[in-house]
N, C-alpha and C positions, 0 to 999 in steps of 0.2 A: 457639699462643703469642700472647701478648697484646702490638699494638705500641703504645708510645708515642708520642705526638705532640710531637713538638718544635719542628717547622717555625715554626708561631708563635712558639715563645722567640727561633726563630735568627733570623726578620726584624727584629728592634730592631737586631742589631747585623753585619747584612748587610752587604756592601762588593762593586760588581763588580767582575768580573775577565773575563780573556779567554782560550779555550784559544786556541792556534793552532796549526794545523794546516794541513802540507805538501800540499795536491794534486799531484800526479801532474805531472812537467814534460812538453813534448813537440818536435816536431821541426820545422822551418817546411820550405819549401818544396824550400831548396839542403841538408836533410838535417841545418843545422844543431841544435845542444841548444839548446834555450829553459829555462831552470828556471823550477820552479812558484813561482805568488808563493805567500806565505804566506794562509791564510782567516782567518781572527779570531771567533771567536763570542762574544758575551760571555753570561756566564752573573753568577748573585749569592751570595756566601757568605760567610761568616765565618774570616780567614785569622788565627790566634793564633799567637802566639809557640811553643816546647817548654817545658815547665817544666825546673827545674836537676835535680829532684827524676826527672822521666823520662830524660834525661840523665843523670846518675848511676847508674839504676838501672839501665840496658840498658850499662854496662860502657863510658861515655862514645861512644859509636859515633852521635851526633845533637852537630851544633852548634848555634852560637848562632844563625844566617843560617839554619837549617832552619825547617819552620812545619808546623802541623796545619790544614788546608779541612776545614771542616764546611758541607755543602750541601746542597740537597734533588736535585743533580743527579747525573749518573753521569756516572763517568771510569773511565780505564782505565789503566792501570801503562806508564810513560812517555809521556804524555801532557804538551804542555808548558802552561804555565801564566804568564800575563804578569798582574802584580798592581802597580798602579803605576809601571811600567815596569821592575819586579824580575822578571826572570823562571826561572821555579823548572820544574822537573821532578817528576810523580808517581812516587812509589817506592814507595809500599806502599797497599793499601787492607785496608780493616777489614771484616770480614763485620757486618753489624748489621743481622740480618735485625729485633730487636726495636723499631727506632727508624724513624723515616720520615726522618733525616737520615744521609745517609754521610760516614764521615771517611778523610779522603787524609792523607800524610805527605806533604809537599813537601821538595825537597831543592834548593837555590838553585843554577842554572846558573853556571858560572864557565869564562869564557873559555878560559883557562891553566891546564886542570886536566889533569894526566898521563890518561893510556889505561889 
C-alpha cells in the first residue's frame, strides 16, 4: 500500500504539547509513600477543534471542549495530554497505516466529572 506523506503539510501549523506521564512513586527510608512527580515530554502537533458535522453524525457523543491531535508521534489510549495548560486525555486512536501522520481523539480532563 502506498503511504502518503503529510508530515510536511502538518509542520505549517504544528503547535507543542506535553504528554505527562506518572513514574512510578516510592518509599524513603522510615517506609514512608513518596509520590511520583509527574515527567513532561513535549512532543509537536496540530490540536483542531471536532467539526458540528462529526458531532452530529456519531449521534452527538463528542463535545465542543473535545479536539483531534494530528502528529508524526505515537501515543497510546489514555495517555494524558497538556496543551496550553488544557489538559485532555487520549481516547481513541485511528489505524492509518496509509499516512505517516497519526490521529488521537482527545477528550478534555474535567475535575468534577462523575466515575
Amino acid at each position: 500500500m502506498r503511504r502518503f506523506g503529510f508530515a510536511g503539510v502538518l509542520r505549517k501549523y504544528e503547535q507543542p504539547y506535553d504528554i505527562v506521564r506518572m513514574a512510578g512513586g516510592s518509599r524513603n527510608d522510615d517506609g514512608d509513600w513518596i509520590p511520583a512527580t509527574p515527567e513532561r515530554v513535549t512532543y509537536r502537533g496540530s490540536v483542531q477543534p471536532i467539526s458540528a458535522r462529526l458531532r452530529a453524525a456519531e449521534g452527538g457523543m463528542y463535545t465542543e471542549t473535545d479536539r483531534m491531535l494530528y502528529t508524526t508521534a505515537q501515543h497510546s489510549t489514555g495517555d494524558l495530554v497538556d496543551v496550553a495548560g488544557v489538559q485532555y486525555k487520549v481516547d481513541e486512536t485511528t489505524e492509518r497505516s496509509y499516512s505517516d501522520v497519526n490521529q488521537y481523539l482527545l477528550r478534555k480532563v474535567v475535575a468534577n466529572a462523575p466515575v
